[in-house]
Backbone atoms as SQL, in Angstrom:
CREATE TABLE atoms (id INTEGER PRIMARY KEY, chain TEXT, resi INTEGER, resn TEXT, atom TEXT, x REAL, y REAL, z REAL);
INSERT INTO atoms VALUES
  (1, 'A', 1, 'UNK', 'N', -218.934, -21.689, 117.634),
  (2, 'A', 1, 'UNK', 'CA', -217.734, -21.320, 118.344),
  (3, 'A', 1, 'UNK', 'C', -217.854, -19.905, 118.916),
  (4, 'A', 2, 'UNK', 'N', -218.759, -18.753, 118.184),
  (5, 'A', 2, 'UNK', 'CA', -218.618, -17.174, 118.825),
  (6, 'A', 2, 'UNK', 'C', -219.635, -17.504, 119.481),
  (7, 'A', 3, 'UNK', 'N', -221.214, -18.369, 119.576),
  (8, 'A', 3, 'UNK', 'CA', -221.467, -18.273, 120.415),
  (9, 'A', 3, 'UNK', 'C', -220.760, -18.674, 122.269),
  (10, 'A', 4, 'UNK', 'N', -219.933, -19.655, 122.174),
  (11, 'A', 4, 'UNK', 'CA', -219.308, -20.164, 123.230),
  (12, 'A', 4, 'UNK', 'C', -218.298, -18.957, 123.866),
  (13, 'A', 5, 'UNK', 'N', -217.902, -18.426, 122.999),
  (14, 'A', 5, 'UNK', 'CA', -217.087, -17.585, 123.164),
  (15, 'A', 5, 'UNK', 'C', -217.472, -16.134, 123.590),
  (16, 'A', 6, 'UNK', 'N', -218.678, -15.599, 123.596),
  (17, 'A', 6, 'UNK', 'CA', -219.716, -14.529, 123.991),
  (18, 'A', 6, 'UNK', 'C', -220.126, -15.122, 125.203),
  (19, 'A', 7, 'UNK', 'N', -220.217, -16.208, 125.481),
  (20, 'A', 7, 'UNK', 'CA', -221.083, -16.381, 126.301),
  (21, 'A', 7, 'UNK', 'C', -220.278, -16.052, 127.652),
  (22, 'A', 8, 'UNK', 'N', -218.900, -16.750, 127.180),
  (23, 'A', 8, 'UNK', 'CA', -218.164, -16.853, 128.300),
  (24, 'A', 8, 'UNK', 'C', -217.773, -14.888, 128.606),
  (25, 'A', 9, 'UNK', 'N', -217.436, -14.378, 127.582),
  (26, 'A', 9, 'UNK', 'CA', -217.291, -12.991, 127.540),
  (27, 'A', 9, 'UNK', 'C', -218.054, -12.423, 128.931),
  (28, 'A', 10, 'UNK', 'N', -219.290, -12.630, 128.276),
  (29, 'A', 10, 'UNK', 'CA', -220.576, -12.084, 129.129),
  (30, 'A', 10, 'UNK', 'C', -220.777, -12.670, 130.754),
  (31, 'A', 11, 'UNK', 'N', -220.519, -13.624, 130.559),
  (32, 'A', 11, 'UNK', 'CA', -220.389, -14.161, 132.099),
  (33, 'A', 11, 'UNK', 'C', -218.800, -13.270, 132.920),
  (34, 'A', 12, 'UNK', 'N', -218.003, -13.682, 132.412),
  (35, 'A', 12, 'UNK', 'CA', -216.928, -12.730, 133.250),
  (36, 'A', 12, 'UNK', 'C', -217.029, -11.237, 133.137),
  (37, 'A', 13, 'UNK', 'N', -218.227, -10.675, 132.495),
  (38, 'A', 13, 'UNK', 'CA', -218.397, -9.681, 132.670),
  (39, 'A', 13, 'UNK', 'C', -219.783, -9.260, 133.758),
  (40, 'A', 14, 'UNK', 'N', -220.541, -9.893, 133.489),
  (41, 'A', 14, 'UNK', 'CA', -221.463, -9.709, 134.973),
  (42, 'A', 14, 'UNK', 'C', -220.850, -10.223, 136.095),
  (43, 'A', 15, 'UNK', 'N', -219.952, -11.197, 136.165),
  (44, 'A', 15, 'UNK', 'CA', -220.021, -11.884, 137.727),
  (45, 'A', 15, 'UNK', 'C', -219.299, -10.911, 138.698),
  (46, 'A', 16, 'UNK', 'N', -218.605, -9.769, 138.752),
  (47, 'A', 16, 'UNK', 'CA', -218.638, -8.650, 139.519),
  (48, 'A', 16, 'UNK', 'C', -219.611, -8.035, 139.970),
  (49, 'A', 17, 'UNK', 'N', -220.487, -7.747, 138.917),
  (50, 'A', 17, 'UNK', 'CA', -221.732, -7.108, 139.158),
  (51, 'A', 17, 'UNK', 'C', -222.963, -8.081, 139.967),
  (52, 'A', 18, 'UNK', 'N', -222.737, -9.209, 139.788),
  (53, 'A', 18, 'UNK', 'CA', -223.437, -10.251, 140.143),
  (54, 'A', 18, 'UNK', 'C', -223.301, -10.078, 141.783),
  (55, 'A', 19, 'UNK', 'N', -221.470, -10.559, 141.959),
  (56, 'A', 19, 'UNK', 'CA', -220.865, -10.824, 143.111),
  (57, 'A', 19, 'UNK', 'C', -221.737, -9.713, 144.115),
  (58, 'A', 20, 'UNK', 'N', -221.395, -7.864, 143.819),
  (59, 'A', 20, 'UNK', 'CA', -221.375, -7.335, 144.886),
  (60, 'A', 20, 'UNK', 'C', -222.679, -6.876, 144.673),
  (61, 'A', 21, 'UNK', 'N', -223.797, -7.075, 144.134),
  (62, 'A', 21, 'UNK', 'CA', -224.989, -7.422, 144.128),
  (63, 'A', 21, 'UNK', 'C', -225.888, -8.279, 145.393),
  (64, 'A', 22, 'UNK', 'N', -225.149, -9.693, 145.155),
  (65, 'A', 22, 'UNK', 'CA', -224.951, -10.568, 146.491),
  (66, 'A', 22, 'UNK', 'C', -224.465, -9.719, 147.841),
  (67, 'A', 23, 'UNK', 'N', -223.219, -9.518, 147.880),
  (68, 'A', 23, 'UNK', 'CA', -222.562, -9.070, 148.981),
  (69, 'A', 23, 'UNK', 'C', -223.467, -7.733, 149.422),
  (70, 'A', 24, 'UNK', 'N', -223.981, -7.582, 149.246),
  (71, 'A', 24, 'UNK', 'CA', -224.606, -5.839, 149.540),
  (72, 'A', 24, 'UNK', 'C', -226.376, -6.995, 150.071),
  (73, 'A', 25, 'UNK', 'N', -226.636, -7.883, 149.189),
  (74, 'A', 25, 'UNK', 'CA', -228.044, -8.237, 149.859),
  (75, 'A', 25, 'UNK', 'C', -227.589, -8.787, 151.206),
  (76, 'A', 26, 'UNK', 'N', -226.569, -10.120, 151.436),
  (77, 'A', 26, 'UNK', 'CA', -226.435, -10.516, 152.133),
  (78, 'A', 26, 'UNK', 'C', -225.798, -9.761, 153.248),
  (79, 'A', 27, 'UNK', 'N', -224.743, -9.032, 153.094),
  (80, 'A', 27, 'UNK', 'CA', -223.923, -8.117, 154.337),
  (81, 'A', 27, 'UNK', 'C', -224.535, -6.893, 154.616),
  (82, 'A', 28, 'UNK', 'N', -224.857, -5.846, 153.151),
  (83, 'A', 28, 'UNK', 'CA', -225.021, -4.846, 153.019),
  (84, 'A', 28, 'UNK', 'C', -225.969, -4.302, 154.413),
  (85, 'A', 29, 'UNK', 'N', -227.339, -4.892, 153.889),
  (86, 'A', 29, 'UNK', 'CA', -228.303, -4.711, 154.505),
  (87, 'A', 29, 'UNK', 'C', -227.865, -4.851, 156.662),
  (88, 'A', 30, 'UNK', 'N', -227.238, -5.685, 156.767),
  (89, 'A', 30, 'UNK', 'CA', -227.143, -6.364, 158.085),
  (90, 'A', 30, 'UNK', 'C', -225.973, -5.279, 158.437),
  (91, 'A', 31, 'UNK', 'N', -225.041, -4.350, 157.479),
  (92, 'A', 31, 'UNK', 'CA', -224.317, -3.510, 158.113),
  (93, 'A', 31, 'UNK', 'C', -224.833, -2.320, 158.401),
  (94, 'A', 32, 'UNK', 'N', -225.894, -2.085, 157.228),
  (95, 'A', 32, 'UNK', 'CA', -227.208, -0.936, 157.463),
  (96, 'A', 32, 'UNK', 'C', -227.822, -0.542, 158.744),
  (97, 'A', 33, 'UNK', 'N', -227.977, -1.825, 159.245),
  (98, 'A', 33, 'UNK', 'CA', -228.968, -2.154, 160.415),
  (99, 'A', 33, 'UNK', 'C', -228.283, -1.705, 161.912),
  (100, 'A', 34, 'UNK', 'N', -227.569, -1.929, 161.830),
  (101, 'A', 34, 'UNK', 'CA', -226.302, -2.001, 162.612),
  (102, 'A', 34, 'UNK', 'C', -225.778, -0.829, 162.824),
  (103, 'A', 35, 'UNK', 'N', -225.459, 0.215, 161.754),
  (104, 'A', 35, 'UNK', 'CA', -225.093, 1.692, 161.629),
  (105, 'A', 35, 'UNK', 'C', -226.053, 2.076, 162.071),
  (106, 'A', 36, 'UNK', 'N', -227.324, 1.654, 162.214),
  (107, 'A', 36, 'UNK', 'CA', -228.179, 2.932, 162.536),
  (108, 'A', 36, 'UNK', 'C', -228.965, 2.416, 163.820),
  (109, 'A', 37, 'UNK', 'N', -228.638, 1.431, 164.476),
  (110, 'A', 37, 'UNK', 'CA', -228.271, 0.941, 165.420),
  (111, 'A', 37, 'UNK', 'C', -227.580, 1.298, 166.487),
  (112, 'A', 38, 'UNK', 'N', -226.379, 1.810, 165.689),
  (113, 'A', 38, 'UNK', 'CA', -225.452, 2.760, 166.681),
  (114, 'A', 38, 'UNK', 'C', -225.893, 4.006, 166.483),
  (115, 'A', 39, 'UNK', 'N', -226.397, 4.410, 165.830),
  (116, 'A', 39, 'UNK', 'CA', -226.147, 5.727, 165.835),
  (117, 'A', 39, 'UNK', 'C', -227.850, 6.096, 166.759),
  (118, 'A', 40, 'UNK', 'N', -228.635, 5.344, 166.948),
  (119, 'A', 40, 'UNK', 'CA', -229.867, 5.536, 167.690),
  (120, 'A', 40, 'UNK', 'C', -229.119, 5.769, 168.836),
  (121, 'A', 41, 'UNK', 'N', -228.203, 4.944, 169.644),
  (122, 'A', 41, 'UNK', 'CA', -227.708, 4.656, 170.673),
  (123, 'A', 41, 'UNK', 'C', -226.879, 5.736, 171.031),
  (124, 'A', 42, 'UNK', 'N', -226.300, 6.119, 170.266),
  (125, 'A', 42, 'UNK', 'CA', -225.459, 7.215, 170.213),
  (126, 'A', 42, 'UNK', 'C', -226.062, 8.943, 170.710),
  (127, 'A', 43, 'UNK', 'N', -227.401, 8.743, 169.628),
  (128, 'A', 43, 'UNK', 'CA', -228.397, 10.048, 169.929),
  (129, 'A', 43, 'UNK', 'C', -229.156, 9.886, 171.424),
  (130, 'A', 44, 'UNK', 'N', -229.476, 8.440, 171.993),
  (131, 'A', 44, 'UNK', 'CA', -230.356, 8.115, 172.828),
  (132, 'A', 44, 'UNK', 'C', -229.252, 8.751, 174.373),
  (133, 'A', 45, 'UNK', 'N', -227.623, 8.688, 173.766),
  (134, 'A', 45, 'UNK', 'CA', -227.357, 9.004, 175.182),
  (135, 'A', 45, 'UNK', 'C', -226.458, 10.288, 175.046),
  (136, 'A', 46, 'UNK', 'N', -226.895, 10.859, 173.985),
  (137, 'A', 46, 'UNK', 'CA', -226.522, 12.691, 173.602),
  (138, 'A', 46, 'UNK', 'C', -227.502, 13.309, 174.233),
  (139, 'A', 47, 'UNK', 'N', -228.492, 12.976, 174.379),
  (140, 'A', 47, 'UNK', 'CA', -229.397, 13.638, 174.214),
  (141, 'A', 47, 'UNK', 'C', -230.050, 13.812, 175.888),
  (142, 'A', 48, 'UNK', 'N', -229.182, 12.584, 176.273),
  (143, 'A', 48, 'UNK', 'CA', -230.064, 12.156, 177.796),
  (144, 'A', 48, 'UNK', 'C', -229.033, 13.472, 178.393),
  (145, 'A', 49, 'UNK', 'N', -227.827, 13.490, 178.521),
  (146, 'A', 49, 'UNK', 'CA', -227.281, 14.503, 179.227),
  (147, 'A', 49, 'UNK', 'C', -227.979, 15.661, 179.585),
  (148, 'A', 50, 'UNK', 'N', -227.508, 16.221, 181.183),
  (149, 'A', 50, 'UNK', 'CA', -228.122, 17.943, 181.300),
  (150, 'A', 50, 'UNK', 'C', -226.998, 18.509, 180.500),
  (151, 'A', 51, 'UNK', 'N', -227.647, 19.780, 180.893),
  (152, 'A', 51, 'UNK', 'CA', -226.901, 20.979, 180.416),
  (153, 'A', 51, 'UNK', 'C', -225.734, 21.306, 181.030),
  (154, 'A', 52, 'UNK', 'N', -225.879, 20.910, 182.200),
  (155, 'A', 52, 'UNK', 'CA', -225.129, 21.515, 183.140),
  (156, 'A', 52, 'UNK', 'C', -223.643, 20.336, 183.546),
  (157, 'A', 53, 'UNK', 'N', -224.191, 19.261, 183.092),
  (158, 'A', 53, 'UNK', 'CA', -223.216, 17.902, 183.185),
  (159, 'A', 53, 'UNK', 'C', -221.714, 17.998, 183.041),
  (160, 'A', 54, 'UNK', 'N', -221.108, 17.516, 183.646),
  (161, 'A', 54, 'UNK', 'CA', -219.697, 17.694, 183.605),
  (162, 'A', 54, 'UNK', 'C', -219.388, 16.090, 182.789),
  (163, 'A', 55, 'UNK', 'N', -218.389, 16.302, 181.832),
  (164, 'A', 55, 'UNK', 'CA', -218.060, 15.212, 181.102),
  (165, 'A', 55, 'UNK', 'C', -216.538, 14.845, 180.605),
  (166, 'A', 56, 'UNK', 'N', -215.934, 13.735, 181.633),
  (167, 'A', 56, 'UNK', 'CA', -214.418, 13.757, 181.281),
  (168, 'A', 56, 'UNK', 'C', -214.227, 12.338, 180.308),
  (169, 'A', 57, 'UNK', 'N', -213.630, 13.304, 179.061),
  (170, 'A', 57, 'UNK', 'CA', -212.981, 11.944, 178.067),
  (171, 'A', 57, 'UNK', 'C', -212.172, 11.395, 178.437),
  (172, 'A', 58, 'UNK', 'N', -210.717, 11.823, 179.234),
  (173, 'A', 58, 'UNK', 'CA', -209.931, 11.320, 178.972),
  (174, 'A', 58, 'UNK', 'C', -209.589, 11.334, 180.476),
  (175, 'A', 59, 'UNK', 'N', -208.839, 10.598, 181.229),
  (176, 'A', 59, 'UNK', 'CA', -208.048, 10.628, 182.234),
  (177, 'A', 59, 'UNK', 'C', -206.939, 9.881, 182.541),
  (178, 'A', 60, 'UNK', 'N', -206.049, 10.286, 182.529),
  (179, 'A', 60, 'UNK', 'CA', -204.584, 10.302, 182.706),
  (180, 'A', 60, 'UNK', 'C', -203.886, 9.262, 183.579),
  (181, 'A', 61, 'UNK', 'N', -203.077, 8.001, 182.768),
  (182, 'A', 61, 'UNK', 'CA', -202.812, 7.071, 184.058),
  (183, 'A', 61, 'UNK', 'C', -202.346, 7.593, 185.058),
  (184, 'A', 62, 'UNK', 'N', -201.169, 7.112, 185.411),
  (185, 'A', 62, 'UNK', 'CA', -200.380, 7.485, 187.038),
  (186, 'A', 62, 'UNK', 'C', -199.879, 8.834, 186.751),
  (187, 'A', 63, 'UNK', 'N', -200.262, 9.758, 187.738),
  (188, 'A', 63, 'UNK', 'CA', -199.969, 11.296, 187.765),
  (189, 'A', 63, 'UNK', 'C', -198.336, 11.266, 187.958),
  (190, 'A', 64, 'UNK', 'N', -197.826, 10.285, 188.807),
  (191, 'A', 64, 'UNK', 'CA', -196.682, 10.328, 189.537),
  (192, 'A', 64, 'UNK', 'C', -195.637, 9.682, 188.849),
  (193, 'A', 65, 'UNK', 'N', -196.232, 8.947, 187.572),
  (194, 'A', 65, 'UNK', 'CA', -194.819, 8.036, 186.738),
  (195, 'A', 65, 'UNK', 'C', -194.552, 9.610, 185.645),
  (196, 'A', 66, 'UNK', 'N', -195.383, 10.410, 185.628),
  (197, 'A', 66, 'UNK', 'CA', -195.089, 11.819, 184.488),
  (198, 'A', 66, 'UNK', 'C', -193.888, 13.010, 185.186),
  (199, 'A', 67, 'UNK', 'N', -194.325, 12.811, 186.499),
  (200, 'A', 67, 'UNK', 'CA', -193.431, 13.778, 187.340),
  (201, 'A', 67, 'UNK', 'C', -194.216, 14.630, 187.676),
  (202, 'A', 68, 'UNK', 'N', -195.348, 14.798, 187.591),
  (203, 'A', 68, 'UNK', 'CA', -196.987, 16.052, 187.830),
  (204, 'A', 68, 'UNK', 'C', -196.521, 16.373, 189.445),
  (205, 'A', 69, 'UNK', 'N', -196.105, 17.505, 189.818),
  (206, 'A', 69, 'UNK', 'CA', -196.304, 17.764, 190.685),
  (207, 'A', 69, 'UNK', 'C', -197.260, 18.633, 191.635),
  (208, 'A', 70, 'UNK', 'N', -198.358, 18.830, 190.481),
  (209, 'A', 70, 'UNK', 'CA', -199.675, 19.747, 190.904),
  (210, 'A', 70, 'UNK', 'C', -199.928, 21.009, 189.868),
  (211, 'A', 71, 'UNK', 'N', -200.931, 21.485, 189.881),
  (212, 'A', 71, 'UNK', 'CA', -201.305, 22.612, 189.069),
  (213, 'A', 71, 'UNK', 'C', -201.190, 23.842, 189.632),
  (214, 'A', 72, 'UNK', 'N', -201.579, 25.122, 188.800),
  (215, 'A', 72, 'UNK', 'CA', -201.518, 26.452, 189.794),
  (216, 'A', 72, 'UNK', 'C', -203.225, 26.656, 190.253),
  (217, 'A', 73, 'UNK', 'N', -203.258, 27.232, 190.967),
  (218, 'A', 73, 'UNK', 'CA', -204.609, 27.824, 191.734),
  (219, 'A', 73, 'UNK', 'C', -204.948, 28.948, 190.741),
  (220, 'A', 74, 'UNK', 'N', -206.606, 28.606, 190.266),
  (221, 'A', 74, 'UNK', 'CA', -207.026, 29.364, 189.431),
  (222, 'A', 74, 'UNK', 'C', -208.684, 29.491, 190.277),
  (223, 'A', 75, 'UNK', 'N', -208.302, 31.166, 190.460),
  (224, 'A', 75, 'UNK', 'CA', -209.886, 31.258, 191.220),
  (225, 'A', 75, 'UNK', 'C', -210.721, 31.320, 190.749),
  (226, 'A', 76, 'UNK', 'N', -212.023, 31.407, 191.037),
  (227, 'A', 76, 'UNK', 'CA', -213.428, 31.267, 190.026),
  (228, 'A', 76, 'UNK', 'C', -214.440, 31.690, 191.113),
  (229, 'A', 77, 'UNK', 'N', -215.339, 32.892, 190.491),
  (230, 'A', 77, 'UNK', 'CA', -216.547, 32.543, 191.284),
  (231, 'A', 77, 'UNK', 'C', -217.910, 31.946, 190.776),
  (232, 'A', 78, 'UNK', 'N', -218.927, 31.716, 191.158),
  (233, 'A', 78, 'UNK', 'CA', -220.050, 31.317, 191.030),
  (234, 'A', 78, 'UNK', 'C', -220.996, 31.966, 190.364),
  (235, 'A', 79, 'UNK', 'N', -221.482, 31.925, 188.870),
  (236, 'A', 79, 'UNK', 'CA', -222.873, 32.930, 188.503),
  (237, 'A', 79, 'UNK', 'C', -223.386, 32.260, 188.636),
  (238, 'A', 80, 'UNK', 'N', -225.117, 32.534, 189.297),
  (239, 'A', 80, 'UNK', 'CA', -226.094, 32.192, 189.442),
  (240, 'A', 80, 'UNK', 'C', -226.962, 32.672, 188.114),
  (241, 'A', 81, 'UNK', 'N', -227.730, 32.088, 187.215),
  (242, 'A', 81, 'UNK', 'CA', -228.591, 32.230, 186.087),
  (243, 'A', 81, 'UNK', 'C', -229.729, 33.232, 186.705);
């Protein structure tokens, strides 16, 4: 009878450990692959940029549903390196 009763103990006590054992061979690995996947992709087009590149994140739907009626004039000149 304690053996039946250990046994079962012991089984509901590995099958967590069992479970994400599994889940990490089967998913783990394939989410691994994937992260670094992106992140090649990620470096491959950091890296491609100049220096000098202009880069807009964000741009703004309709200027005219906000009420934007223009900015102020901000002068600038040119350094040459």
């Amino acid at each position: 009878m304690f053996k039946y009763i250990f046994i079962v103990i012991v089984i509901l006590v590995l099958i967590p450990q069992v479970r994400r054992w599994l889940f990490w061979l089967i998913v783990g690995k394939q989410l691994m692959k994937e992260q670094k996947r992106r992140q090649n992709q990620y470096k491959s087009t950091s890296t491609s940029k100049k220096k000098d590149d202009i880069n807009i994140d964000y741009v703004p739907g309709d200027v005219k549903k906000d009420g934007f009626k223009g900015g102020e004039y901000i002068d600038y000149e040119e350094v040459n390196d």
